[in-house]
C-alpha positions, 0 to 999 in steps of 0.5 A: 500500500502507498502512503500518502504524502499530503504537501502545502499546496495540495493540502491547502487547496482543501481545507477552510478556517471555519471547519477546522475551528469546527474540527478542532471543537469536535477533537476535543469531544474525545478522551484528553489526548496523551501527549510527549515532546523529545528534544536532541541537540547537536550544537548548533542544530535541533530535532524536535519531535512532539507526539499526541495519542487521542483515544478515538483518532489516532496518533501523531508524530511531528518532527521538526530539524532546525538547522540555523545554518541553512540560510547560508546555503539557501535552505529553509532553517527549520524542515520536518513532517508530520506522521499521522497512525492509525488508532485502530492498528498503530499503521502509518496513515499519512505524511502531511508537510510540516509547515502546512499542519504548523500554519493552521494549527496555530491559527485555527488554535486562535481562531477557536478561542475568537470565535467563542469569546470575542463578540459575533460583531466584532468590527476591529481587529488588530494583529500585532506582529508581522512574522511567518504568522502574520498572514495566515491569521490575516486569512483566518480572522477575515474569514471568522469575523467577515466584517471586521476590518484589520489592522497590523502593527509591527515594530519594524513598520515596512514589515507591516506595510509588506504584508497589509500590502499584499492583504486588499482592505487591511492597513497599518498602525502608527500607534500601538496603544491607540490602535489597541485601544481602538480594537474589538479583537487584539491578536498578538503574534510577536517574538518578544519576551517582554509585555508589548500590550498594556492591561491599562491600555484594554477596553470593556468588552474587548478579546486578547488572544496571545500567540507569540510566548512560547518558551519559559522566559516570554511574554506578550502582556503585562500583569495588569491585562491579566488581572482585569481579564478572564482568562482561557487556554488551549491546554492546562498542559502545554501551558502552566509551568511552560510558558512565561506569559502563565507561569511568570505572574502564577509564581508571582501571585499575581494569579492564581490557578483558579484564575484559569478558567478553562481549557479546550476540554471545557469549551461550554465554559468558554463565554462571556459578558457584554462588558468582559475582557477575555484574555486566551493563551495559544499554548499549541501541543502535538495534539493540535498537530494531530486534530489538524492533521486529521482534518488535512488528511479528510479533507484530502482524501475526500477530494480525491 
């Protein structure tokens, strides 16, 4: 039998913002996934494999090699793929491209947590940060909120005129507190290990969602956004004692654990009131990987 291998292009010409939102939803229906990460290190390059085992769905096996060099030698600096099993027999099902699973899994992560907590009205959104995630949540959040207008701040502004440039109807911030201030919907998807948004510059009413920290030490939002917000995640797992941006003010006692409200694994409790700041850390795990695989593999298979 061959297996089949799924690239971006023809994965991507199959699959929508909305239903893998749906996708995702439905993936959290089923037992909490199992999930493990391995890291091996050869000075200055890395292999990173993340797996996720969901009784009812199957498994996956999402590998990446980050090799820094390569840019010198006119290569992409991260490579990888992702395996998806079969839950019934443990046989491999499909190859998908690494970077195709990675861009909708983390938007699609986001996009989720929006559509449940920001208002169905929504008619502002900004997107702070212009990176390889820029575009897609560009894409994503037109698609989930069709009328709102978008809006991009970087701090290197001729990044953010590239993309908006690239994006019919979307433009560019001068000021990041006014235009924060001024948003429905804030997406943060920045590198930065210090807070770039202020819990002071926050609105009633307005929805947070917080991509970029990933690593202990990061954080996209200061004390004062989380202490005025209700906060959500995607995992209690991938989050508390992972990432800065939960576990730094945990620590600090500047919330506490009941101040999570909930994970993916409760989305009923995912709601809000007319004047609530909602605040959601996008945390990722393979299990997103293997969700969003899933779908990639459906849809293609489908299609066929």
């Amino acid at each position: 039998m061959t297996i089949p291998y799924i690239s971006f292009d023809e994965g991507e010409a199959n699959i929508g913002w909305l239903e893998l939102t749906e996708a995702l939803a439905r993936g959290h229906d089923l037992p909490r996934a199992e999930i493990g990460d391995t890291f091996l290190y050869r000075d200055p390059d890395t292999l990173l494999s993340r797996s996720a085992w969901i009784d009812g769905m199957g498994l996956a096996v999402k590998t990446a090699t980050i090799f820094p060099d390569n840019p010198k030698r006119d290569m992409p600096m991260v490579n990888g793929a992702v395996c998806l099993y079969s839950d019934r027999d443990g046989t491999l099902s499909a190859l998908i491209d690494f970077h195709l699973v990675t861009k909708w899994k983390t938007v699609g992560d986001s996009l989720l947590a929006a559509r449940r907590l920001a208002h169905a009205d929504s008619r502002n959104i900004l997107i702070v940060g212009t990176g390889t995630v820029g575009s897609g949540l560009c894409d994503a959040f037109a698609a989930g909120f069709p009328d709102a207008t978008l809006t991009l701040w970087n701090r290197t502004r001729a990044k953010a005129d590239a993309l908006a440039a690239s994006k019919p109807g979307v433009t560019v911030a001068d000021d990041l507190e006014t235009a924060v201030c001024a948003a429905d919907i804030v997406v943060t998807a920045t590198m930065s290990s210090t807070p770039v948004i202020r819990g002071a510059w926050l609105q009633p009413g307005q929805h947070l969602n917080l991509i970029g920290a990933y690593r202990p030490d990061m954080r996209e939002a200061d004390d004062t956004a989380l202490t005025r917000a209700r906060i959500f995640v995607d995992s209690f797992d991938t989050t508390v004692g992972h990432i800065g941006e939960i576990q730094i003010p945990l620590d600090a006692g500047v919330i506490t654990r009941d101040d999570l409200i909930a994970d993916y694994y409760d989305l009923a409790a995912f709601q809000r009131t007319e004047d609530d700041i909602t605040l959601f850390k996008n945390g990722g795990g393979a299990h997103l990987d293997l969700m969003t695989g899933r779908y990639i593999l459906d849809k293609w298979q489908a299609a066929r």
